[in-house]
Each structure stands twice: as C-alpha cells, then as structure tokens.
C-alpha beads as a LAMMPS data file, in Angstrom:
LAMMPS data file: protein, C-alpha beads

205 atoms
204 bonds

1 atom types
1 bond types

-500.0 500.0 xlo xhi
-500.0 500.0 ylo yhi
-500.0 500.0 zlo zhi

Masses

1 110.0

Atoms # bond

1 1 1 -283.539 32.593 -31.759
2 1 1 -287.182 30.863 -32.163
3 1 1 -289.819 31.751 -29.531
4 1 1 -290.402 27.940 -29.583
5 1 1 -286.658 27.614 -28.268
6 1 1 -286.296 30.241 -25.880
7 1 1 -289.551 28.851 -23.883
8 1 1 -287.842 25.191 -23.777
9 1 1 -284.625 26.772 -22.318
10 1 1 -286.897 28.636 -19.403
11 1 1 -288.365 25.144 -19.092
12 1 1 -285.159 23.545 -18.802
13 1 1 -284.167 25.912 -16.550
14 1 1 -286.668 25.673 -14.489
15 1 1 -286.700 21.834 -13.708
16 1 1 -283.250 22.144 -13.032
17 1 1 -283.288 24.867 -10.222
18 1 1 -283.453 23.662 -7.417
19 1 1 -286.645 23.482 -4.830
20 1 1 -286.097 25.643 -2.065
21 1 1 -288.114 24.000 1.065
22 1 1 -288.024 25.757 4.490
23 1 1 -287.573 24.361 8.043
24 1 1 -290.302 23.678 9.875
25 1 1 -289.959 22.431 13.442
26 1 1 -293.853 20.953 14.992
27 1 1 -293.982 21.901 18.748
28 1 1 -297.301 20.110 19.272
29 1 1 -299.323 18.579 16.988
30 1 1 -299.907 15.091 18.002
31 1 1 -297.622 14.311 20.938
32 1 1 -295.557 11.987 17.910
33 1 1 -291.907 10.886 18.407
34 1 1 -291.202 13.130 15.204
35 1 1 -292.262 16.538 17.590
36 1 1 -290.135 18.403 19.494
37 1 1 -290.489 16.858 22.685
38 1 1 -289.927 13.325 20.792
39 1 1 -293.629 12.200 22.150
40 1 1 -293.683 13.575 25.370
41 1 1 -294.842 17.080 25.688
42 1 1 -296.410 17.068 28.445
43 1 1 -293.702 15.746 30.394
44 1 1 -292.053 18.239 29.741
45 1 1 -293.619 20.497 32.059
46 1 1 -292.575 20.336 35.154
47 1 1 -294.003 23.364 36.843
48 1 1 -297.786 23.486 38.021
49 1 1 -299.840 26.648 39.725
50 1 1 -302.914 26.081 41.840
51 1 1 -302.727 22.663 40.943
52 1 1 -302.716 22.883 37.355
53 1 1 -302.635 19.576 35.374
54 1 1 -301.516 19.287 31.620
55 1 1 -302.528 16.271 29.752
56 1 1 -303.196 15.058 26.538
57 1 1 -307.005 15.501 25.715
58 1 1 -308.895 13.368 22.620
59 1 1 -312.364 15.106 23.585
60 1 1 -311.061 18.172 22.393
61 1 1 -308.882 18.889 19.150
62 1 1 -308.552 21.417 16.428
63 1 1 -307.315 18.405 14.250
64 1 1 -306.495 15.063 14.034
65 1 1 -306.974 13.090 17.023
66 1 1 -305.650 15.132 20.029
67 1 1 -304.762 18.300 22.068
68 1 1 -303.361 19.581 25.043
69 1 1 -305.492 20.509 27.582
70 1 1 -304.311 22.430 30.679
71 1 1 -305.972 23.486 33.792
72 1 1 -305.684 26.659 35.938
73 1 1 -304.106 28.397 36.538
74 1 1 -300.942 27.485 34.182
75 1 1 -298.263 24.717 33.932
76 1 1 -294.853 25.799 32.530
77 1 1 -291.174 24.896 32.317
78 1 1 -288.472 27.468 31.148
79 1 1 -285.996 25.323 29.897
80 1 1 -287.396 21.947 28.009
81 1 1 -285.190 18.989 27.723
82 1 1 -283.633 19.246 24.325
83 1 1 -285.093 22.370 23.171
84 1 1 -283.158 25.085 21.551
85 1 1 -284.879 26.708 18.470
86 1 1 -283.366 29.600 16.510
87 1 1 -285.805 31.794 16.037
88 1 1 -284.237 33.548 13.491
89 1 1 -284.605 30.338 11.675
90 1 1 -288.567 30.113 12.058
91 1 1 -289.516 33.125 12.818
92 1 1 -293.180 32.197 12.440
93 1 1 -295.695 30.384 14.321
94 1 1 -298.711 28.842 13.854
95 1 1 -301.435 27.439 16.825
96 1 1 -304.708 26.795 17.606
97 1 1 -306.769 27.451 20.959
98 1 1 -310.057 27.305 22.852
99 1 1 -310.916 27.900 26.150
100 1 1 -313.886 26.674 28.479
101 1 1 -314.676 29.180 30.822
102 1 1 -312.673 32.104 32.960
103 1 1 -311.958 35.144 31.706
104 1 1 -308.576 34.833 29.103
105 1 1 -306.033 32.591 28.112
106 1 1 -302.108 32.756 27.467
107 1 1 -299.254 30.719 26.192
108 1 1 -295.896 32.250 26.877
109 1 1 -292.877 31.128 25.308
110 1 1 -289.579 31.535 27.051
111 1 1 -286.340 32.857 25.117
112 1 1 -283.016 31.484 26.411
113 1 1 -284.496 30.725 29.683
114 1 1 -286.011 33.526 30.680
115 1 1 -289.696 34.576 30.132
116 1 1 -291.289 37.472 28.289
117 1 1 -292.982 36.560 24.749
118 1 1 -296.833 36.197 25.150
119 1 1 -299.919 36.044 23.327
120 1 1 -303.420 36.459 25.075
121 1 1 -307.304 36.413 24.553
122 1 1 -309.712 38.174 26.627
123 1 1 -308.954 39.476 29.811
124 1 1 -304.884 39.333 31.082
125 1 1 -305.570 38.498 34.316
126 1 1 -301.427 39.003 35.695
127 1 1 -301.178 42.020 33.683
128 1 1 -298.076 40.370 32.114
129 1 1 -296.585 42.291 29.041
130 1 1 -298.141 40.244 26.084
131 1 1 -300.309 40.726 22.546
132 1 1 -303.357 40.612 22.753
133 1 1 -304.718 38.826 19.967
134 1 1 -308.572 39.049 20.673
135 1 1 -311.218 40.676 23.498
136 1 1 -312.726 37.916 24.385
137 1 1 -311.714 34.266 25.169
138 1 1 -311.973 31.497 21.709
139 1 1 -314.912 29.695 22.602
140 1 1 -314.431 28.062 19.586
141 1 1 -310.935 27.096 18.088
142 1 1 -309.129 30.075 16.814
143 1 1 -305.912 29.874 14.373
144 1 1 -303.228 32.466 14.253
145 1 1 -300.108 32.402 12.261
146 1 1 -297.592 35.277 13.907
147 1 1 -293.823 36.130 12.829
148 1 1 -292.257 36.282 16.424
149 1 1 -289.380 38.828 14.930
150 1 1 -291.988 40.807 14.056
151 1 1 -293.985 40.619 17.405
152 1 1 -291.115 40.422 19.748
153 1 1 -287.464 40.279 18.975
154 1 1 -285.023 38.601 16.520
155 1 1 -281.832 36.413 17.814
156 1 1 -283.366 34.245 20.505
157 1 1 -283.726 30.674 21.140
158 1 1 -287.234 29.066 21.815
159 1 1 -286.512 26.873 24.923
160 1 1 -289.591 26.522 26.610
161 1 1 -293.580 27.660 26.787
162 1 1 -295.947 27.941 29.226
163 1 1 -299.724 27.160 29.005
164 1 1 -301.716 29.850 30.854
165 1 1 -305.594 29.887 30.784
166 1 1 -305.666 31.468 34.518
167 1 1 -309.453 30.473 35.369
168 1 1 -312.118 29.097 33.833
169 1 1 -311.991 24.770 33.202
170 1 1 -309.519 24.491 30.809
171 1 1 -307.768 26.063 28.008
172 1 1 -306.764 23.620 24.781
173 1 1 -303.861 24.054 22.765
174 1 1 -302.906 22.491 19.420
175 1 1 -301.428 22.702 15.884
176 1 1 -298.131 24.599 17.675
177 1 1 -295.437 24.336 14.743
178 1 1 -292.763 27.047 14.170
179 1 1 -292.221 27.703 9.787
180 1 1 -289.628 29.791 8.151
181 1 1 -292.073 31.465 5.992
182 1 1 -295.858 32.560 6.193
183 1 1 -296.826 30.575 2.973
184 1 1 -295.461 27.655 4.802
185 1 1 -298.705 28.003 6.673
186 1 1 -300.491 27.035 3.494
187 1 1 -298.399 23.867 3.594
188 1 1 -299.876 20.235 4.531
189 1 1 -298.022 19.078 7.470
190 1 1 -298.188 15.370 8.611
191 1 1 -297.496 13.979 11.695
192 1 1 -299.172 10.154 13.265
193 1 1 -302.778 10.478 13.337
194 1 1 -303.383 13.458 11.158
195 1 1 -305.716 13.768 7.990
196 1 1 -303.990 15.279 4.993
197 1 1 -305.399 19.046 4.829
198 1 1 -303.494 22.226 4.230
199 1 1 -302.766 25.146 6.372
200 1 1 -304.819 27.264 3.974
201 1 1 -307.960 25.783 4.746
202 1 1 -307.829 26.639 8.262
203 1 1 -308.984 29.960 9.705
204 1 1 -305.663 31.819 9.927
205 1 1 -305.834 35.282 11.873

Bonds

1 1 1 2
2 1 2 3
3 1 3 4
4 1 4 5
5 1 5 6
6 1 6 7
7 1 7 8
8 1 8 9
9 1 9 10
10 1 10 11
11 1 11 12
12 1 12 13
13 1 13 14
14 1 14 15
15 1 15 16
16 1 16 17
17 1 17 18
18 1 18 19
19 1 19 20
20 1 20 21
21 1 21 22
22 1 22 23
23 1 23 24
24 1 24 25
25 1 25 26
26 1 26 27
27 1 27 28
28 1 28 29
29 1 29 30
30 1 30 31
31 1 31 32
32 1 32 33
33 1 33 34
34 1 34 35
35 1 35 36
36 1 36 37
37 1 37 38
38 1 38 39
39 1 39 40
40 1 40 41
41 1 41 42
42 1 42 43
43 1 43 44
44 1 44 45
45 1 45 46
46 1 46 47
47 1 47 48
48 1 48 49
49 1 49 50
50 1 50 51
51 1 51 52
52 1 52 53
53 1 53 54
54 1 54 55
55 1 55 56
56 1 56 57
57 1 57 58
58 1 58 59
59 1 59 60
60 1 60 61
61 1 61 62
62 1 62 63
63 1 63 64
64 1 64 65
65 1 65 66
66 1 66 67
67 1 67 68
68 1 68 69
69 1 69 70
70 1 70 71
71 1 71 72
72 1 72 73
73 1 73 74
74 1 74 75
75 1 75 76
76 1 76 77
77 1 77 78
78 1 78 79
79 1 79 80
80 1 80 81
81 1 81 82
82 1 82 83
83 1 83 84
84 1 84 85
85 1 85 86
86 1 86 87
87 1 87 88
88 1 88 89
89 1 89 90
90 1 90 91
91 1 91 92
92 1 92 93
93 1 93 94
94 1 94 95
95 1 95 96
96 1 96 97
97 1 97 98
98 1 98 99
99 1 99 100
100 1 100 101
101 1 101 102
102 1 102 103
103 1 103 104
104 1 104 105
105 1 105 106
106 1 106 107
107 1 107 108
108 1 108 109
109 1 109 110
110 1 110 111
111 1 111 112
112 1 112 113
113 1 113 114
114 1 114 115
115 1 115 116
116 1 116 117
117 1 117 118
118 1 118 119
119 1 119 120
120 1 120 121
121 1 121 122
122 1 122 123
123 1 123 124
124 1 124 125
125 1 125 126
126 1 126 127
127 1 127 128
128 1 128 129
129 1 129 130
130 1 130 131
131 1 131 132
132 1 132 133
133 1 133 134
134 1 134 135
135 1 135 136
136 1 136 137
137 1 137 138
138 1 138 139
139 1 139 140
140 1 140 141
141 1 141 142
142 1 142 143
143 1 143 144
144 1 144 145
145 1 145 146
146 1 146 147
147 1 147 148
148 1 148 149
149 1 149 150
150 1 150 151
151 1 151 152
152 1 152 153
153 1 153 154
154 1 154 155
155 1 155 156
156 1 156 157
157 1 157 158
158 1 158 159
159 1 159 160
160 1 160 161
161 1 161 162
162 1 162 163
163 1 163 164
164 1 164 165
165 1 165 166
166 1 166 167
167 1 167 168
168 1 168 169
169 1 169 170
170 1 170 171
171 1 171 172
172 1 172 173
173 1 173 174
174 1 174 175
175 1 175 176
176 1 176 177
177 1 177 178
178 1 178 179
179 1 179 180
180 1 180 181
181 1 181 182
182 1 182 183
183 1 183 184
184 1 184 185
185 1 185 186
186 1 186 187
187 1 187 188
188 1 188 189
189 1 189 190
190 1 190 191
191 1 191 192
192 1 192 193
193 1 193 194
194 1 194 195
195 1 195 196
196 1 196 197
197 1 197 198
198 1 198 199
199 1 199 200
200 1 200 201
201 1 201 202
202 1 202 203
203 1 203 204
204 1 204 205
C-alpha cells in the first residue's frame, strides 16, 4: 500500500472519530441563569455568622463583570436548592480569590450534606481540617485548579459551599466551575457578560 494512501485513511479516520468533550458544570461565574444556582447564588445562602452578608460585587472581579463578595465571618448553606454534583464526574475545580484584610480565607464545600472539604490561605483561624493552599492571604487574585479526588475523597456529591474569610473586610470569590479533566482548565468557558479568554492564560496554581 502507498504511503500517500495509508496517510488519507489516518485522515479519514480521524474526522470520523468522534470528539470526546467533558462535563463541565460553572458554580459561579457570573450569577447567569445557565449556573448552577440558575442566577441566584447568593440566595442560596441562607446561613450568616457575625452578620455576614454575601452579595454580588462589580468593584471587584477576577473576570468579566462580577464576583461574590462575602463578609465576616462566613455565610454558608449545606444543602443548596437543586444541587447535587457527582464528583466523580468533575473531579476538578477551578476558582479565583482575594481577600481585603484579616488574617486567611476559606471556602468549604459540603459533601452530601455534611461539611469537611476545605481550602485555605493564610492563617486558619477555626483550626478546621482543610489544605492549605498558600501562607499568606491573596491580596491579589489567585487561581487554583485542584482534583477534589485527589485532595479529599472520591464518590460524593457537591451540595453546598460555604464562603469563609473569618476577619478582615471581605473575601471575593469567582471563576468557581467544576471540569472533568485538568486540560479542561485550558478551555474558554462562556457565560453572560464574559470576554472570550482561555483558562490557560490565567495564573493556574
């Protein structure tokens, strides 16, 4: 057989494979109907410490037009209407924080209804078990892409989060969006309001 013909039947072959695309499910990004929470994330949370207020701040944002900002010293809810994510589906995810002031900042995701998956910066005030992903608080906006099965468990159901900055102003949370694979971090994902970029431009930790 021809080299000629054996390179158009690896071409042929390869436009008819099929694409393979993974799931990705966008927590937060920009409060949009197309989220999670269908547009309303911060209603969502229904629980508030030391008067802690969660709202929807357009002074602050990794991307696009909008965060979430919360106050100290958390606001949380265990069990979010309609939320029931197989981890084992996306195992990773990908978000962005800052925080003004205080000592350290959380965000705790709940399994099933029950709490014990956190990541942390600077100092864990509650001594909670968490990661701690670095010494002192983001300043600045920080990316991380993490494979939860990796950092915690496998075979649980994301059904609710908690924002925890504990002190300080405020912490600011955005770009929260659970992917089946790391390279899907590298992957432009639109949602209202947001410029096209990719993933891959973004600091990633």
């Amino acid at each position: 057989m021809k080299l000629f013909t054996i390179f158009a039947i690896i071409a042929a072959l390869l436009v008819m494979a099929p694409v393979a695309f993974g799931k990705v499910v966008v927590v937060f990004d920009e409060n949009a109907a197309t989220e999670l929470s269908a547009g309303k994330f911060v209603e969502g949370f229904g629980s508030h410490d030391a008067g802690s207020v969660v709202e929807i701040s357009t002074a602050q944002k990794f991307m696009g037009s909008s965060s979430v900002s919360c106050t100290p010293s958390q606001s949380y809810n265990n069990n979010m209407e309609g939320w029931s994510v197989p981890i084992d589906e996306t195992p990773w995810m990908t978000f962005a924080w800052k925080k003004d002031g205080g000592t350290g900042i959380m965000i705790q995701m709940a399994y099933d209804g029950a709490w014990a998956y956190r990541y942390f910066s600077g100092v864990n005030v509650t001594n909670w078990p968490g990661i701690q992903l670095e010494e002192n608080i983001p300043e600045d906006w920080m990316m991380y892409t993490r494979n939860l099965q990796d950092d915690f468990a496998a075979g649980w159901n994301l059904t609710g989060l908690a924002l925890t900055p504990w002190d300080g102003n405020a912490g600011y949370y955005d770009h929260i969006i659970l992917h089946t694979t790391e390279d899907e971090g590298k992957t432009a994902v639109e949602t209202s309001g947001k410029a096209t970029t990719t993933w891959g431009d973004m600091k990633a930790r």
